[in-house]
N, C-alpha and C positions, 0 to 999 in steps of 0.2 A: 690532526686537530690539536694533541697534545706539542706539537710544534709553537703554531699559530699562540698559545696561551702563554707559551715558556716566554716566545718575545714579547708578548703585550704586556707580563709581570715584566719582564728586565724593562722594559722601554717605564711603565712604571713606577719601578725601583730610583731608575733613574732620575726622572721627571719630578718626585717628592724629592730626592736629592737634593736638586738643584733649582726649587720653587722657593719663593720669597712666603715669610710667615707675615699674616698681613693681620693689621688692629682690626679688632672686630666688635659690635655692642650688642645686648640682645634684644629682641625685637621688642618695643616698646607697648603693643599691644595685643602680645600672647604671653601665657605664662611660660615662662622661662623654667619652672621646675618641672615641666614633664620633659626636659628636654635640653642636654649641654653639649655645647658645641665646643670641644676641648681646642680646636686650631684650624684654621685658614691658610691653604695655601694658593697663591698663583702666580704664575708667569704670563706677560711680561706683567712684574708689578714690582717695581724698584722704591719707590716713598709707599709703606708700610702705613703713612697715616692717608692717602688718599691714592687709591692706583688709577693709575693714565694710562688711557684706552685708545689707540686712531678707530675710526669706521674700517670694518673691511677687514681687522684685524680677529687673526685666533685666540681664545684667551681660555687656559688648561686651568677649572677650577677643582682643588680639591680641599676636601674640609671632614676633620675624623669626629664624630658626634658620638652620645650615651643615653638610646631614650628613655625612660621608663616604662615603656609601653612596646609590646610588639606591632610591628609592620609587618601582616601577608604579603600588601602589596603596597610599593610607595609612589606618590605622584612629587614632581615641584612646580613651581614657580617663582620667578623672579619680578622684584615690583620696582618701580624708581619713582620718588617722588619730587613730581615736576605740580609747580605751580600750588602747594599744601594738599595734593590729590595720589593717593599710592596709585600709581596705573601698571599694568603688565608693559612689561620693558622688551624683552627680548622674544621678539617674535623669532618662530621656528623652533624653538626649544619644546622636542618632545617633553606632554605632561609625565606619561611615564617614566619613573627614576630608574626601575632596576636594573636597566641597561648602565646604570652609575653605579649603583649601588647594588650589592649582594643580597636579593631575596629569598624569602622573608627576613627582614630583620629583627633581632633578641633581642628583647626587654633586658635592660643594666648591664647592656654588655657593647663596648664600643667597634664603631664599625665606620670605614672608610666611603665618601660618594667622591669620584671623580668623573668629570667630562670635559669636554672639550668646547669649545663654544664661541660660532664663529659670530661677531658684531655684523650687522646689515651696512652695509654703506648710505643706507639711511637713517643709521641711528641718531637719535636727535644729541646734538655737541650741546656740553655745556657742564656743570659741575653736579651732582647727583646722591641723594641719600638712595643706601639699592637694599632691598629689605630680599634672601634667599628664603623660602619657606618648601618645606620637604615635610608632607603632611602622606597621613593613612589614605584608605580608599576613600573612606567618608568625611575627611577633613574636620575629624574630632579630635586628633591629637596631632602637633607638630613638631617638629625640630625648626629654631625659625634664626636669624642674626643678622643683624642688618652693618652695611662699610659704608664709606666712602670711595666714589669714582671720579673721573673726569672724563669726558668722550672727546677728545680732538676732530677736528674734521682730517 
C-alpha cells in the first residue's frame, strides 16, 4: 500500500510540475473572506485567460486554498453559467471531495484539492463562466472561484 501512495505523490509531484497556472476571479456571490484560493492549476489548459476543453477529454484540476473555517468533511461542485442561469455542469463528479482533498481540513492553514475529471461527450460546446465551489457538510461555509472555459466539440 505504502507503494501504491509513493507513486500517486511522484505522479503528483509531477503533474503540478508541469500544470498551467490559470486566471481565476472570486466567486461573485459568496464571501470571498471565509475563504482564499491562493492558485489554479490545470492541464490541458494552455490560454491562462480562458482554458479549451474538447468533449471526451480529461481535464487534471488542481487548486491550493486557506479557509477560515474547518472542514470534517468536504463536498464540491461545479456550476457554468449558460443562458444568465448557474446550472450544475459536470455530471459524474462525485459530491464528495475528500477523495481530492485531505480530510478534515484546518482552519488557516493551506491545503491542496486535486482530481481528475473526465468531460461527457455531451458536454454542451460553447464558451462558459465555470464557478468551482468546495463547501462543509452543511454548505455554511465555502471555498468557492470562478474562470473561464470553452468546450469544443
Amino acid at each position: 500500500m505504502k507503494f501504491y501512495y509513493s507513486i500517486l505523490i511522484t505522479f503528483s509531484l509531477i503533474f503540478v510540475t508541469f500544470a498551467d497556472v490559470v486566471n481565476l476571479s472570486e466567486c461573485s456571490d459568496e464571501d470571498s473572506k471565509q475563504c482564499s484560493v491562493n492558485e489554479l492549476r490545470i492541464t490541458p489548459c494552455t490560454n491562462t485567460e480562458r482554458c479549451v476543453f474538447k468533449r471526451g477529454e480529461s481535464v487534471d484540476v488542481t487548486f491550493d486554498f486557506t479557509p477560515e473555517f474547518q472542514f470534517e468533511s468536504a463536498k464540491n461542485k461545479v456550476f457554468a453559467k449558460i443562458n444568465g442561469e448557474w446550472v450544475d455542469w459536470i455530471g459524474g463528479l462525485e459530491e464528495d471531495a475528500c477523495g481530492a482533498v485531505e480530510c478534515p481540513v484546518t482552519s488557516n492553514s493551506k491545503s491542496t484539492y486535486s482530481k481528475a475529471i473526465k468531460l461527457a461527450k455531451t458536454t454542451q460546446a460553447g464558451k462558459f463562466d465555470v464557478k468551482w465551489k468546495l463547501y462543509n457538510a452543511d454548505d455554511t461555509q465555502s471555498c468557492c472561484f470562478e474562470l473561464k472555459v470553452q468546450v469544443k466539440k
